[in-house]
C-alpha positions, 0 to 999 in steps of 0.5 A: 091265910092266917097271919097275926096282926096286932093293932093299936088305936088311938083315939077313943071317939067316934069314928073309932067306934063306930067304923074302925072298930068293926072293920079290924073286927071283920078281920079276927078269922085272919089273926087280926087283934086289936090289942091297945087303946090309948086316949087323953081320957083314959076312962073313955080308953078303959071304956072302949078297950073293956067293951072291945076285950083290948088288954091294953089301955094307955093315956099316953099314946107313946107308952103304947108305941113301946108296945113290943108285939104291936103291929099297926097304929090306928089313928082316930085322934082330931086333925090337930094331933094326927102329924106327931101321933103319925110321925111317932108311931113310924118311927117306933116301925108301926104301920100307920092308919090314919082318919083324914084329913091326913093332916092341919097343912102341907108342911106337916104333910110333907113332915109325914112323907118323909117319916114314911120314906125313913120307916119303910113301914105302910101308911095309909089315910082313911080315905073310904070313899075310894072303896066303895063298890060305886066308886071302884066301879067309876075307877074302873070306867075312868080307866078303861078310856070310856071317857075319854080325855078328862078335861074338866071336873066339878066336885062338891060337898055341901051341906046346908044346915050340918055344922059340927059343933065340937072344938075340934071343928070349929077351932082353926088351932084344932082342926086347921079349917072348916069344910074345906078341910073337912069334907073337901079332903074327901071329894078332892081325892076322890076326883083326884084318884078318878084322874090319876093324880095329875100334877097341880101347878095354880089354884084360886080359891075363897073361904069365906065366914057368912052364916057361922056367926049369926044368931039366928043360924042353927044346925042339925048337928047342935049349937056352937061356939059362935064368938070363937068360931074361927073357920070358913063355913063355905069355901071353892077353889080352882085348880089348873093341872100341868096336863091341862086338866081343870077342877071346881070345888065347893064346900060348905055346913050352912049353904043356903040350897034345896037339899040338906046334903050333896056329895057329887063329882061331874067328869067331863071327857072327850068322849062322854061325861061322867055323873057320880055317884048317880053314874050316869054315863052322857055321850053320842052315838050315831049323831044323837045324844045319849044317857046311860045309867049304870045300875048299882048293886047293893054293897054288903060292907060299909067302905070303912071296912073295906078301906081297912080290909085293903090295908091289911091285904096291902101289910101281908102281902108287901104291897104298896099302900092303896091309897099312897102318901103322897097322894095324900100331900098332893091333896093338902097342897091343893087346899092349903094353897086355897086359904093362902090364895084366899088370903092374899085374893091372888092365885097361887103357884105351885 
């Protein structure tokens, strides 16, 4: 099937470059053009559109909304940015992509929601670690009542020497937190989605500075500024569900720890548990206990273009957006409530 599509991206960096890009790309045999590119740079913009073949170069992301055969608006901008380029292109009627995290806190989560809701256009944040083929596999075992009654989830994301550097990071006015926000947004809705989106109703929680301002620390990533760093570099929380269910979560850059980096979800159900992505699968049988390992096939496509490829699946076919809005505001209400929590020492209701 063959259906024109024109796109527009804002935002001419990295995550532009080196993932949405060739995920729109993949879709040109169905029609799909990406046909503007917009950035405060407007040579990095002429740049990237050049190499790209996009007609279309803007500094000013609104003149590129007025746009009249533009379809879709991609939004790779920094954090900072994303609630008002988000809010803007829904109401010139575009549907939305936008990188993660969807937003700097709640209030302007649920500012998009409601956009949303008034456009009655597809808004989609980039959560790619849902479409993966090991996690469409989880989701699928989760579903099928292998495990049970989920309880209790412990995620986390830590890095042991991977601060990045750049403002856009580092700068609490930018970014609106540190790893929290930044990978925490990730495995957080990626242990969400894997138990349905229960209702939050408490979270306790501590983000905390300790290795970010020293001298001595380094990252892999490069230097930073460390007088005007003004974000956690190591954060956990504590959510309790209204169906009972509980979850753990830890982020960090810097963590003193054996391994350079671990992304790991641990689902406990009551008939077996969960290990991802190693997707080790622990339960009992016959009054002995098991471990099974579920083999992994290799993956021909980078979940970035997977994630776009559902979007797109998700525009011409009327269906509801793969990964809902506010889903989204469901995980930056958990996390803003995890600085308010750390804030006051105190939990926080919901």
């Amino acid at each position: 099937m063959k259906t024109d599509l024109k796109v527009g991206i804002i935002g001419a960096g990295g995550i532009a470059r080196t993932r949405h890009i060739e995920g729109w790309q993949s879709l040109a045999r169905h029609g799909v053009e990406i046909i503007a590119v917009a950035d405060v740079d407007r040579k990095r913009a002429a740049q990237m559109a050049d190499e790209i073949g996009a007609p279309h170069v803007f500094r000013d992301y609104k003149r590129m909304l007025a746009l009249p055969d533009l379809d879709v608006v991609d939004i790779c901008t920094p954090t900072y940015a994303h609630k008002a380029q988000a809010v803007a292109a829904l109401h010139a009627r575009k549907h939305v992509l936008c990188e993660k995290p969807m937003c700097l806190n709640a209030a302007e989560g649920r500012a998009i929601l409601q956009a949303v809701k008034k456009s009655r256009r597809k808004f989609m944040v980039a959560q790619h670690h849902r479409f993966s083929l090991v996690a469409q596999a989880a989701k699928k075992l989760l579903d099928s009542g292998a495990l049970g009654d989920v309880y209790h989830v412990r995620c986390h994301w830590l890095r042991r020497r991977l601060l990045p550097g750049a403002a856009t990071f580092i700068y609490k006015r930018f970014s609106g937190g540190g790893p929290l926000l930044d990978i925490g947004c990730h495995i957080l809705d990626l242990a969400l989605h894997f138990i349905g989106f229960p209702k939050p109703v408490a979270v306790m929680g501590s983000a905390t500075t300790k290795l970010a301002h020293r001298p001595d620390m380094f990252s892999d990533w490069g230097d930073w500024d460390r007088k005007g760093f003004d974000v956690e570099d190591f954060a956990c929380g504590f959510v309790r569900f209204a169906n009972g269910t509980s979850l753990i979560l830890e982020t960090s850059w810097l963590l003193n720890m054996r391994d350079h980096e671990e992304t790991s979800l641990r689902l406990f159900g009551t008939e077996a548990g969960l290990d991802y992505p190693e997707m080790a699968i622990h339960g009992q049988s016959n009054g002995m206990v098991t471990d099974t390992i579920l083999e992994k096939v290799a993956d021909p496509l980078h979940a970035h273009t997977r994630e776009i490829r559902a979007f797109y699946d998700s525009i011409i076919h009327h269906r509801p957006s793969p990964v809902p809005a506010h889903q989204n505001v469901h995980v930056i209400r958990i996390l803003s409530a995890l600085y308010e929590s750390s804030a006051r020492r105190k939990e926080v209701r919901l």
